[in-house]
C-alpha positions in Angstrom: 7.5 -9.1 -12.2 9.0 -6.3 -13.8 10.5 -2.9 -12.4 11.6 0.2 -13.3 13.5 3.0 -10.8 12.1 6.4 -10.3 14.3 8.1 -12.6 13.2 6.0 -15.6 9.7 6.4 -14.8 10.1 10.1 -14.5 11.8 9.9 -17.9 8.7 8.4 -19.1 6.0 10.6 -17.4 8.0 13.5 -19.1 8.2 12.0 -23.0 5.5 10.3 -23.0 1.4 11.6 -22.1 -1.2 9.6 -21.1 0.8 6.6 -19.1 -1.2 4.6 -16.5 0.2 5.2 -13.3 -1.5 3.9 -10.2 -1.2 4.5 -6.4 -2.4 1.7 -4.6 -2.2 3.3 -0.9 -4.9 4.3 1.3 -6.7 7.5 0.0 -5.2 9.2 3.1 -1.8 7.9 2.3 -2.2 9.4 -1.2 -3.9 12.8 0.4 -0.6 13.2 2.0 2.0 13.3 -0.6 1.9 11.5 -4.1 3.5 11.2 -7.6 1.6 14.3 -9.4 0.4 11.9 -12.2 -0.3 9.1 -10.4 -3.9 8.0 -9.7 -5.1 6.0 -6.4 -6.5 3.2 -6.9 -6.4 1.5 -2.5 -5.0 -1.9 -3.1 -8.0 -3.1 -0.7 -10.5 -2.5 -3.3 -8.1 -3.0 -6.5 -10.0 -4.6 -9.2 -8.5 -4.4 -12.6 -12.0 -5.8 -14.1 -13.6 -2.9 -13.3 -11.1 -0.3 -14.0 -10.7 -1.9 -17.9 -14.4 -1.8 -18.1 -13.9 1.7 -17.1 -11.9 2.6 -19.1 -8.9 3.1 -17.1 -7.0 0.2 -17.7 -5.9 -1.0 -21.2 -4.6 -4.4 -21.6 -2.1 -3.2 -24.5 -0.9 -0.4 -22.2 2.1 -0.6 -19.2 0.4 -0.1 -16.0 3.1 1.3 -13.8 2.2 0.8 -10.0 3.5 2.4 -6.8 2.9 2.3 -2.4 4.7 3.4 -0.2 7.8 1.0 -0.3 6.7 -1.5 -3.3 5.4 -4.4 -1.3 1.6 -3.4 -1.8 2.2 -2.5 -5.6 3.8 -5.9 -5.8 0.7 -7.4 -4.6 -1.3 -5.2 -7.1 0.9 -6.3 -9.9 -0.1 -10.0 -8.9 -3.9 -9.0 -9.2 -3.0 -7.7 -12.5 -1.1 -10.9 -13.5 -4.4 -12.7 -12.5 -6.9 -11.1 -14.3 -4.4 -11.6 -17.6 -2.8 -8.1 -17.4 1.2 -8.9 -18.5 2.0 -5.4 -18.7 2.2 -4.4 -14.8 5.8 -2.5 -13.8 6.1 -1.8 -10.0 8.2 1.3 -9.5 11.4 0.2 -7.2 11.0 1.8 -3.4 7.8 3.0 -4.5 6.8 6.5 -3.0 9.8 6.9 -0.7 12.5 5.8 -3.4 11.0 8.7 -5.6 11.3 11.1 -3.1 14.4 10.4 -2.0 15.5 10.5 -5.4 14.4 14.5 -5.3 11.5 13.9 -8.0 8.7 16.1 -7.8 5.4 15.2 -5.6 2.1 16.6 -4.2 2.0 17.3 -0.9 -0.8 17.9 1.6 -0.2 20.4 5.3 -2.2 17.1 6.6 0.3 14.3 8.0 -0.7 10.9 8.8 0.7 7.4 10.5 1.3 6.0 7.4 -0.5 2.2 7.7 2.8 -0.2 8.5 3.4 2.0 11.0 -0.1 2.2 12.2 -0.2 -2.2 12.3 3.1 -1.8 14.4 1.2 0.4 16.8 -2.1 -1.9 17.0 0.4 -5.2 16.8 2.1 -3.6 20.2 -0.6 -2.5 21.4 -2.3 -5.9 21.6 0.8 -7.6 23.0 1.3 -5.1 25.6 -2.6 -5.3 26.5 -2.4 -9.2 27.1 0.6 -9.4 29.1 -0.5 -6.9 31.2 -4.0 -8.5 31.1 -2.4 -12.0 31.7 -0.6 -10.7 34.8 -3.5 -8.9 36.8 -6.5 -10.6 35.5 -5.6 -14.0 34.1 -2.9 -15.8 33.0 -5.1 -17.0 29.7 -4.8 -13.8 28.0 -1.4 -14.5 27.6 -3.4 -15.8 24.3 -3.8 -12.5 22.8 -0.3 -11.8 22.9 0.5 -15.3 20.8 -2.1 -14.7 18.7 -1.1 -11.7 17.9 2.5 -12.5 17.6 1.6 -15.6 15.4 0.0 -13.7 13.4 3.2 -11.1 12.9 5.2 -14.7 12.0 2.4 -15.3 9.3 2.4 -11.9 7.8 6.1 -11.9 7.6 6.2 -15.3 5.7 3.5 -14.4 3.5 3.7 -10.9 3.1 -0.1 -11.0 3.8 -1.1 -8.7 7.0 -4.8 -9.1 7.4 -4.5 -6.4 10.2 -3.5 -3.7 7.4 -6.3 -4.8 5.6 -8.6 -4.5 8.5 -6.6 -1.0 9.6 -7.0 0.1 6.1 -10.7 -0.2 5.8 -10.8 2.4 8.8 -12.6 5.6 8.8 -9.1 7.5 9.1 -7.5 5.6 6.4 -10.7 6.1 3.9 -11.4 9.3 4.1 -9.8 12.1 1.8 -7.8 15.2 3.4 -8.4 18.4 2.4 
C-alpha cells in the first residue's frame, strides 16, 4: 500500500488542482474538522464502483485517502485495490498527523466522540453491564462480558470492529452538523 506524509500531500494540494482526496470518516467526524480539499466519502458506504461511474474517481488518477489515524483509509485503500484501483495513497496518521503537523483544516464549533472512542465507551459499557448483571441477577450474563471481550480480541487481530460499523451507521454519526 502506498503512503505519503502530510507535508507531501500538502505540497501536492498546493501545485497541483483537481487531486482526489477522500475522507472516509463518518459525516460527523468530517463536520467537525477536516482537510479543506478533502471530500467524505464514510468508509461504511465506500464504493469505488459507484464513485467512477460518477465521475469522482478516475482509474488513471492517485486517490489520496485519509481517517482519523489511517486504519480506516487503509481499509478504503483495500476496497480500491479490489475493484482494480492501483493508484490508492493513504496519508500517514491521517487527520491527526496533519494537524499536528500545523496544516490547515476546517473546523466546526460542534465537537463529537470521535467513533474509536465511542466503541471503547459501548465496549465498557457492555462489560461493566454483565458483570454487574452476572452478580445480582445471574451468574450467566457473565456471557456478555466474554462476548464482548472476544469480540475486542477479534477486532484487534483483524482490524475489523463490527461494533464501529454498527456505531457508525447511528443517527449521531450520520447526520451533518451545522
Amino acid at each position: 500500500m502506498k503512503t505519503i506524509s502530510s507535508d507531501h500531500l500538502k505540497r501536492l494540494l498546493d501545485s497541483e488542482s483537481g487531486l482526489t482526496l477522500l475522507d472516509v470518516r463518518t459525516p460527523v467526524e468530517f463536520a467537525e474538522v477536516h482537510v479543506p480539499q478533502a471530500q467524505n466519502e464514510p468508509l461504511d458506504r465506500f464504493d469505488p464502483k459507484s464513485l467512477l461511474a460518477a465521475g469522482r474517481l478516475s482509474q488513471d488518477r492517485s486517490i489520496y485517502l485519509l481517517c482519523r489515524s489511517g486504519g480506516r483509509a487503509a481499509k478504503a485503500a483495500e476496497k480500491l485495490a479490489r475493484e482494480g484501483f492501483e493508484n490508492a495513497v493513504v496519508v500517514e496518521g491521517g487527520t491527526l498527523a496533519w494537524i499536528e503537523a500545523g496544516l490547515p483544516v476546517n473546523r466546526s464549533v460542534v465537537k463529537v466522540i470521535s467513533l474509536e472512542r465511542q466503541v471503547r465507551i459501548a465496549a465498557g459499557s457492555l462489560v461493566l453491564t454483565g458483570v454487574l448483571l452476572a452478580n445480582f441477577i445471574h451468574p450467566y450474563f457473565i456471557g456478555l462480558s466474554a462476548f464482548v471481550g472476544a469480540g475486542l480480541v477479534f477486532a484487534g487481530i483483524t482490524d475489523w470492529c463490527g461494533m464501529g460499523l454498527l456505531l457508525a451507521k447511528l443517527p449521531w454519526n450520520s447526520r451533518k452538523q451545522p
